[in-house]
C-alpha positions in Angstrom: 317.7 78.1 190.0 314.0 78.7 189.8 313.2 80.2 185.9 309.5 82.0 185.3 308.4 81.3 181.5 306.0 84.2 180.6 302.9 82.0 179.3 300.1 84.0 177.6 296.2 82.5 178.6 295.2 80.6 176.6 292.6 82.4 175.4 294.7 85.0 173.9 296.9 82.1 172.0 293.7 80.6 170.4 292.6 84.1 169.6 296.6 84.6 167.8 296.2 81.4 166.4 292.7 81.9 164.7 293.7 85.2 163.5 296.7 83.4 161.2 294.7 80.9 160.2 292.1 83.6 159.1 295.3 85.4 157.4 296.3 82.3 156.0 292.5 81.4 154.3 292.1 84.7 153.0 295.5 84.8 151.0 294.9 81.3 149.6 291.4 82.3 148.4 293.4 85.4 146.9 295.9 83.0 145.0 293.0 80.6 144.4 290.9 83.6 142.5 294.0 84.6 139.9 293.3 83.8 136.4 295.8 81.8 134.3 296.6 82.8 131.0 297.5 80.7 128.2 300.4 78.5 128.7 299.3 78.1 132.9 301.2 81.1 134.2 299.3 83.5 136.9 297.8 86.2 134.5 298.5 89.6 135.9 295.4 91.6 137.1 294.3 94.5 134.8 294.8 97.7 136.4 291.4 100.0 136.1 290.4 101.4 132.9 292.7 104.1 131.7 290.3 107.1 129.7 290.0 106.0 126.8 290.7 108.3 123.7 288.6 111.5 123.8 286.6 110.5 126.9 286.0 114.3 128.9 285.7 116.6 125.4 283.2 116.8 123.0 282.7 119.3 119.7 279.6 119.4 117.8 277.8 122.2 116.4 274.3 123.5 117.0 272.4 126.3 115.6 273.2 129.7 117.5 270.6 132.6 116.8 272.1 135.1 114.3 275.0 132.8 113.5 274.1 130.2 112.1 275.4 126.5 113.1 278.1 126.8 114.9 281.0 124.9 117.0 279.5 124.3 120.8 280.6 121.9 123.6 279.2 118.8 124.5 277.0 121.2 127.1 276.2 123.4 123.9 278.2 126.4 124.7 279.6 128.5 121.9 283.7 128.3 121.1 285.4 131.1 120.0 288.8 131.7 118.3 291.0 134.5 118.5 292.4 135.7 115.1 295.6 136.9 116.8 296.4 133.0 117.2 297.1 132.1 113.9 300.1 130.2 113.3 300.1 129.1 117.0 301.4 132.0 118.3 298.9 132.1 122.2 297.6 135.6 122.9 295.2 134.5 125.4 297.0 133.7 128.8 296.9 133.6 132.3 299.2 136.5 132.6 297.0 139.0 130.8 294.0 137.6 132.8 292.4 136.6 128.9 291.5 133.0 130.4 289.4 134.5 133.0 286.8 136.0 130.6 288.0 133.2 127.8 288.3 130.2 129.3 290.6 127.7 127.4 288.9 124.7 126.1 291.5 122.3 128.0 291.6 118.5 127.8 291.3 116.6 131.5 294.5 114.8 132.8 294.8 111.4 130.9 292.7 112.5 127.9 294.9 112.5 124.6 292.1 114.1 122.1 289.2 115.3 121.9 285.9 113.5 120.2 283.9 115.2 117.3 280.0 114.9 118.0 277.2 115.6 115.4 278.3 118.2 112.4 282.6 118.0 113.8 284.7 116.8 111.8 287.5 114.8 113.8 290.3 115.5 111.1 290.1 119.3 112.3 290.4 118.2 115.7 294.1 118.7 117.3 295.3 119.6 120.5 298.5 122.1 121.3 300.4 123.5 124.9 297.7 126.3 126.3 297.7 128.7 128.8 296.4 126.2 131.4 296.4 122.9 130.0 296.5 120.6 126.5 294.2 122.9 124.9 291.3 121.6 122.2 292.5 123.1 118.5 290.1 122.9 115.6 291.4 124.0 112.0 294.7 124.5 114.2 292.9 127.6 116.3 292.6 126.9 120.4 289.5 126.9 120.9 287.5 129.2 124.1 284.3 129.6 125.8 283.0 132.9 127.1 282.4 134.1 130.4 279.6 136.4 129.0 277.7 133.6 127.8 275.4 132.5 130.8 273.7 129.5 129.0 273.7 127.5 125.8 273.3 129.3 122.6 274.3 132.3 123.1 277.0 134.1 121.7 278.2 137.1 123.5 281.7 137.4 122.5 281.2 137.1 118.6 283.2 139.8 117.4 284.6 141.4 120.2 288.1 142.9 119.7 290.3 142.6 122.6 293.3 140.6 123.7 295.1 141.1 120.7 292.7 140.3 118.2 288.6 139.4 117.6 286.7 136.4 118.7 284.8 134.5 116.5 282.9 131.6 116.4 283.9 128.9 114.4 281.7 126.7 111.4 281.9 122.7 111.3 284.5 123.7 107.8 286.8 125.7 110.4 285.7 129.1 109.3 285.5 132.0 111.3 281.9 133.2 111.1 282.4 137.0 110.9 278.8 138.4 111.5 277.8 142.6 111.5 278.1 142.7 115.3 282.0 143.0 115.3 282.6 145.2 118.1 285.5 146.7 119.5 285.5 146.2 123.5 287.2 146.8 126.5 285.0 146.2 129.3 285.6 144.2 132.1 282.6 141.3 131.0 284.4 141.0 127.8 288.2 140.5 128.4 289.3 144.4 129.1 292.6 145.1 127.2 290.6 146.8 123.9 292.7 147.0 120.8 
């Protein structure tokens, strides 16, 4: 009975047995580099950062022409309120095609609140269930920017009427600022749907 064993080269078996031997190093270097924690058990590696609180969201105010100082994002656009959301009842949605023109102040994913820069106040600060995310609250109003407002310190939509209500900006004290421009609108760069 003649019986054939199947024999790799050699070359190939070095080459197998190098590569577990390399497999072999690298996981005892991995054991070797784990830090023990009091008492000499393997301590477990901390996962990456989580965002901390209010990392994404800033609210400070700023001096807006006309206005006076008033509440602005960390890139020092203007927020706005709509007086029809008192009490929490949400006006502005994705439905009625508000958020396009007003674009809720929302927190990013992992965020739990919002931080108060220069002339906030964080007690004011609050978060509820927007149109399209964890929305920003201050004084308990969602807070929005507008889509009329091009840069920083302008305020295009102080005083518009439309979506159910008017937009106003906000002061640090969580007043609406009601100026002498309070318009009523209905066209398309402010919202539409006049009241």
């Amino acid at each position: 009975m003649n019986t054939t064993t199947n024999r790799l080269p050699t070359s190939i078996t070095r080459g197998l047995g190098m590569g577990a031997l390399a497999l072999a190093a690298s996981l005892t270097l991995a054991a070797c580099g784990s830090t023990s924690a009091a008492g000499g058990t393997p301590a477990q590696a901390s996962p990456s950062a989580a965002p901390s609180q209010g990392t994404g969201v800033t609210i400070k105010t700023a001096v807006v022409a006309g206005l006076g100082t008033v509440l602005v994002n960390a890139q020092g656009r203007t927020l706005y309120m709509l007086t029809s959301e008192s009490g929490g009842t949400l006006t502005c949605t994705v439905a009625n095609g508000c958020t396009q023109s007003w674009p809720e102040l929302d927190l990013p994913t992992g965020v739990t609140a919002a931080n108060a820069g220069s002339g906030a106040q964080s007690s004011m600060l609050g978060t509820e269930t927007g149109a399209t995310g964890t929305a920003v609250t201050y004084d308990g109003w969602p807070l929005y920017t507008f889509s009329g407002d091009s840069s920083a310190g302008q305020a295009k939509g102080e005083g518009l009427k439309n979506f159910g209500g008017t937009w106003y900006v906000l002061q640090a004290s969580g007043t609406p600022v009601k100026s002498a421009r309070a318009t009523s609108s209905s066209s398309p760069s402010s919202g539409g749907y006049g009241y």
